[in-house]
C-alpha positions in Angstrom: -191.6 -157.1 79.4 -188.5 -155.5 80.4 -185.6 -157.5 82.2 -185.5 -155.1 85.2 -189.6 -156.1 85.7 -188.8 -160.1 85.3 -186.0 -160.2 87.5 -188.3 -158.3 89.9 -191.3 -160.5 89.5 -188.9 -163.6 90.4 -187.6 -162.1 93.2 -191.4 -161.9 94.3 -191.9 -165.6 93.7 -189.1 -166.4 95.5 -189.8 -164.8 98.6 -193.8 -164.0 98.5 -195.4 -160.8 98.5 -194.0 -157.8 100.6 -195.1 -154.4 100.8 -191.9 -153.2 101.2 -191.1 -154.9 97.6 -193.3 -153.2 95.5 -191.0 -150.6 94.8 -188.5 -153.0 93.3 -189.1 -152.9 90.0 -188.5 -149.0 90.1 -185.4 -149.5 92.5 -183.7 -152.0 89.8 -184.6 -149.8 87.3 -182.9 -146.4 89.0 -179.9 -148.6 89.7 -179.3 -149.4 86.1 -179.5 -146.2 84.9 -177.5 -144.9 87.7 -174.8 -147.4 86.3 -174.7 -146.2 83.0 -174.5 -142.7 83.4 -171.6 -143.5 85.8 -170.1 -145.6 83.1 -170.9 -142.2 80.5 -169.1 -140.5 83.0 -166.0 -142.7 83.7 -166.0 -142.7 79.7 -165.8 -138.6 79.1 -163.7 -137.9 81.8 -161.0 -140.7 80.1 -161.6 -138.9 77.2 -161.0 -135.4 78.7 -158.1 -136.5 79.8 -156.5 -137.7 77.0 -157.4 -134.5 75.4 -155.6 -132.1 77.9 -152.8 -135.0 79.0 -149.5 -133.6 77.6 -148.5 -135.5 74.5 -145.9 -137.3 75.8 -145.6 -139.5 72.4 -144.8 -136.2 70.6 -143.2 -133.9 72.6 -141.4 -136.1 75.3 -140.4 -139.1 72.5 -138.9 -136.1 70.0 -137.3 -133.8 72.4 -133.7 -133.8 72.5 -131.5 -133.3 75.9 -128.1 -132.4 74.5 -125.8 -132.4 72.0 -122.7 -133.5 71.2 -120.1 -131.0 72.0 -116.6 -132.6 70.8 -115.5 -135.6 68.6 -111.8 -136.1 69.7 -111.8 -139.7 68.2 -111.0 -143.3 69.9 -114.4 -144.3 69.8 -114.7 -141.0 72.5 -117.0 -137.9 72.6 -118.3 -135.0 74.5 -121.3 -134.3 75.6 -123.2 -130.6 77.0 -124.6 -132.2 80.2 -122.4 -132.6 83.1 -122.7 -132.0 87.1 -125.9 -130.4 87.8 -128.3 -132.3 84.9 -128.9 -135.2 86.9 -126.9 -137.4 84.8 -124.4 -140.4 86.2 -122.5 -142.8 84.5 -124.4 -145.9 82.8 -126.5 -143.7 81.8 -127.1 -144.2 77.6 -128.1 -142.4 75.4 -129.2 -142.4 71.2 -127.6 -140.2 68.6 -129.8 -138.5 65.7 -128.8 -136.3 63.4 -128.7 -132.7 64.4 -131.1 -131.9 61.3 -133.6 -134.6 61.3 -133.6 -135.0 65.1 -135.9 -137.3 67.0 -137.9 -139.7 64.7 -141.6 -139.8 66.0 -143.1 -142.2 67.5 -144.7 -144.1 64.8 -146.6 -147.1 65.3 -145.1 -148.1 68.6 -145.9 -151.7 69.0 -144.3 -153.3 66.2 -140.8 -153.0 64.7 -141.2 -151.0 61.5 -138.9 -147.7 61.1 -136.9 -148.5 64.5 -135.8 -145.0 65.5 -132.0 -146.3 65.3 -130.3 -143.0 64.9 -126.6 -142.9 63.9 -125.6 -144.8 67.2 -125.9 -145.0 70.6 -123.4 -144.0 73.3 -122.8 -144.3 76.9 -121.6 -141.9 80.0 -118.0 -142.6 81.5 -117.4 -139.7 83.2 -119.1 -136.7 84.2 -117.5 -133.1 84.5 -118.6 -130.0 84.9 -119.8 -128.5 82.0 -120.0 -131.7 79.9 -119.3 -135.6 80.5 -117.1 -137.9 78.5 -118.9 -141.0 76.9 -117.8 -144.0 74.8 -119.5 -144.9 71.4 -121.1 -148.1 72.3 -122.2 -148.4 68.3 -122.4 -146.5 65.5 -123.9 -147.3 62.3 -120.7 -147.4 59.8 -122.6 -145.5 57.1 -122.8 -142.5 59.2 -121.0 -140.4 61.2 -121.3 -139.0 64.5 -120.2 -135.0 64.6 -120.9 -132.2 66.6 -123.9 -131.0 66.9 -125.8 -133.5 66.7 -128.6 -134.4 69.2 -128.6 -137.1 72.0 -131.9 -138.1 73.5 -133.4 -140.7 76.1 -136.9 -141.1 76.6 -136.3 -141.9 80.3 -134.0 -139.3 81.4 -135.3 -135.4 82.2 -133.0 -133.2 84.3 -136.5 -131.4 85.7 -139.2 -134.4 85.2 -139.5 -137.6 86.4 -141.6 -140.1 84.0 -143.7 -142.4 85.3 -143.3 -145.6 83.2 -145.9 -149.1 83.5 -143.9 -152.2 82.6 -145.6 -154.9 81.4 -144.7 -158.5 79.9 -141.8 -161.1 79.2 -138.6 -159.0 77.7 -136.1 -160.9 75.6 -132.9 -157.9 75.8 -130.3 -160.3 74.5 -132.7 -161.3 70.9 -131.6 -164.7 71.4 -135.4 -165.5 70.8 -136.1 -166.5 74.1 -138.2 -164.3 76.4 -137.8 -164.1 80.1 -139.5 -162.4 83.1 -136.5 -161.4 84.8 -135.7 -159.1 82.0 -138.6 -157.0 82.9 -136.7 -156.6 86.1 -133.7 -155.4 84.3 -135.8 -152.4 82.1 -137.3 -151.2 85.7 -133.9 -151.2 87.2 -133.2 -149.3 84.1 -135.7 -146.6 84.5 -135.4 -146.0 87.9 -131.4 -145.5 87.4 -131.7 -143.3 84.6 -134.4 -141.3 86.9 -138.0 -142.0 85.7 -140.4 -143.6 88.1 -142.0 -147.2 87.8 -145.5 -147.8 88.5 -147.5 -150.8 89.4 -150.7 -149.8 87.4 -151.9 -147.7 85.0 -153.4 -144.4 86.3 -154.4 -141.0 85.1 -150.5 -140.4 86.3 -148.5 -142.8 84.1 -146.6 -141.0 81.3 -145.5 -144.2 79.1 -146.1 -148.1 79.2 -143.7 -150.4 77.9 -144.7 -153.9 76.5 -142.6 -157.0 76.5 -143.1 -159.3 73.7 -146.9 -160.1 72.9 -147.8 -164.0 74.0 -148.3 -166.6 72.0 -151.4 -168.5 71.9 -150.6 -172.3 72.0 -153.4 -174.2 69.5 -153.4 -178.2 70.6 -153.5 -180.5 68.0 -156.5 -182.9 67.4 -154.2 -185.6 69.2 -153.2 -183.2 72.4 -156.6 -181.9 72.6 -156.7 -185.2 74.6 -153.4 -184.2 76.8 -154.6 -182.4 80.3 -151.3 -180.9 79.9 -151.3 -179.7 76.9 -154.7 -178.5 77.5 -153.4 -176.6 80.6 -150.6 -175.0 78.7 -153.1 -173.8 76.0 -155.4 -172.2 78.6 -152.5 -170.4 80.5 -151.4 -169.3 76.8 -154.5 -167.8 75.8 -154.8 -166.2 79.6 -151.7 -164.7 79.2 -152.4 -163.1 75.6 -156.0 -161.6 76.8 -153.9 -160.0 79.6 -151.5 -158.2 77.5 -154.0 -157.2 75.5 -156.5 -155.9 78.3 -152.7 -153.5 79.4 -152.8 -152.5 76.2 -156.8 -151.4 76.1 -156.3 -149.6 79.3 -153.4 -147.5 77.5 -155.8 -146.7 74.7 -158.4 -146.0 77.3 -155.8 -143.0 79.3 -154.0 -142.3 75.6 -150.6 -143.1 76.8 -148.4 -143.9 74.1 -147.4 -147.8 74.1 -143.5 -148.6 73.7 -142.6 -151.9 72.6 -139.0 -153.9 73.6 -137.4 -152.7 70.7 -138.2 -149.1 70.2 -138.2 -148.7 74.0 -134.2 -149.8 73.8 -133.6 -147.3 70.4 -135.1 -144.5 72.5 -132.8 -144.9 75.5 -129.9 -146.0 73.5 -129.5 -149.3 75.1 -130.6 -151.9 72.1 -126.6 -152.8 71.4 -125.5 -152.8 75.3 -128.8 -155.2 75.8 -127.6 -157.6 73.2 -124.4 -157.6 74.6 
């Protein structure tokens, strides 16, 4: 007998025979269906949407916004963007290689093939047809020339990118992880000109992940330990959390930044540590 029939039968033994129940099994049945085509339909139109969303991990991640214009030395160069890009000072960014360009994305939520570049840099002084910034780091087996491309996932001088943050950050990699460094990438964002959301939606561009939690395993002894216990369960909430952000950004295809290779493509990794 089918589920939909039992449950209907109990109800009728429950509450005794009614005419106006004997459509119930039918009703029950209709709902359920009704509830999976909606969930078919919540499914392809995800779906749909990732296939006409604009590929943010491709074409936002490895698009360039300037260039390096001048090299005079002192740990000081130029820069094509000035008054009228919607640039200010703080503003960072990374420099690649004007051949290679922007690495792609990669696998985005680990820390394998970082997309370092040659160094990062950082905006002192805006003019009017390019800004002056300092070299906040530059990796000593390259060097930085004109030419070469300067890029921050964040910053647009036409779009504003709507960004989910999610998680414990740890900016200074002193191995300890805190909440109020999630504050500090927001800030970030909305400073540099992106938006920050408070969900995921069919609207977010990019979601950045703090560090992924670790489950706590008691030992046989601290099984016995309502503490322990306690910290265990608020573990293991915590990780299916994180993971559930990260199933909802598979679900709408956004492309998942982790700590790290959320700092490379902004050019703030070295400032964080400091």
């Amino acid at each position: 007998m089918a589920y939909d029939e039992v449950l209907a039968g109990r109800i009728r033994d429950l509450i005794g025979p009614d005419p106006e129940l004997t459509d119930v099994p039918l009703q029950i049945t209709d709902l359920s269906k009704g509830h999976d085509r909606d969930l078919r339909t919540i499914e392809d139109l995800r779906n749909k949407l990732g296939q006409r969303r604009a590929n943010t991990a491709d074409s936002v991640v490895r698009q360039g916004d300037g260039s390096i214009v001048r090299v005079p030395g002192n740990g000081t160069v130029y820069i094509n963007l000035g008054t009228g890009d919607q640039i200010a000072e703080g503003l960072t960014f990374t420099v690649y290689d004007r051949t290679e360009g922007v690495p792609a994305l990669g696998d985005s939520t680990n820390d394998d093939n970082l997309p370092k570049g040659k160094g990062s840099i950082e905006v002192i002084r805006v003019g009017a047809g390019s800004s002056e910034c300092r070299i906040v780091y530059q990796d000593p087996r390259q060097i930085i020339q004109a030419g070469d491309v300067i890029a921050n996932v964040v910053y647009d001088r036409n779009t504003k990118y709507q960004f989910f943050v999610y998680g414990e950050f740890d900016l200074d990699q002193n191995g300890i992880t805190v909440a109020s460094d999630a504050e500090i990438v927001k800030r970030l964002i909305t400073q540099w000109g992106g938006k920050v959301t408070d969900k995921i939606n069919a609207d977010t561009d990019f979601v950045v992940l703090g560090k992924e939690p670790q489950v706590l395993i008691p030992t046989k002894d601290e099984q016995s330990d309502p503490i322990m216990v306690a910290k265990a369960q608020a573990s293991q909430a915590a990780f299916d959390a994180y993971e559930e952000v990260k199933k909802q950004a598979l679900d709408y295809h956004l492309p998942i930044l982790n700590q790290n290779r959320f700092l490379y493509y902004v050019g703030y990794y070295e400032s964080a540590k400091r």
